[in-house]
N, C-alpha and C positions, 0 to 999 in steps of 0.2 A: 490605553490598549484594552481589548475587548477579552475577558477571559474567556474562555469556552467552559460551557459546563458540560456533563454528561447525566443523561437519564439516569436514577439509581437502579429503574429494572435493570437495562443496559450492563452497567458494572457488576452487578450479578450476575446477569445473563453470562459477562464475559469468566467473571469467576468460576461458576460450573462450567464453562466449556475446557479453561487451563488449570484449573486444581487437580482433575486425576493425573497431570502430567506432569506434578511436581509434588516434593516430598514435603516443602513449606508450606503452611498454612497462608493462601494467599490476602490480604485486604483487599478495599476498594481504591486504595489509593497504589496500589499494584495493578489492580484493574483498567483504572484512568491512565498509566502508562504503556500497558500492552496495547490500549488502543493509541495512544499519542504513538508510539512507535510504528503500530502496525498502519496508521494512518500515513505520518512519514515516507514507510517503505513506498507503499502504492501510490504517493505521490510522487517520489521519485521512477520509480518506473514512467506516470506516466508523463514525466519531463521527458526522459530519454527517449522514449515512445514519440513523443510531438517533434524533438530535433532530428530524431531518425527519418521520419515521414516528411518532414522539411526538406534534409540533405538528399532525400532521394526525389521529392518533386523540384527542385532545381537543379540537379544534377540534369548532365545531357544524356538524352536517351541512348542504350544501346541496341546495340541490330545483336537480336537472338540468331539461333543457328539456323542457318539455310538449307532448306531441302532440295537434295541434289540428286 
């Protein structure tokens, strides 16, 4: 299995972005999981994103409202 590495600026970069919004002193190896995580999330997003656009292009079409 292939590890993933991260850039060290990167884990920086991400340290000064989440240190003022926490009271502990953060590491890099805190940093490699806020991105593992934040990567996570927006990958699931964009599962659900792709089955959602799936369910509605095989759904059958509906008849919007008629103007009358």
């Amino acid at each position: 299995m292939r590890e993933n590495v991260v850039d060290p600026a990167f884990l920086d970069k991400t340290i000064a972005f989440w240190q003022p919004r926490t009271t502990r002193t953060l590491t890099r190896e805190d940093a490699r999981q806020i991105i593992e995580n934040a990567t996570g999330f927006f990958r699931v997003l964009a599962e659900w994103d792709a089955k959602a656009k799936a369910a509605r292009s095989s759904a059958p079409p509906t008849q919007g409202p008629t103007d009358g």
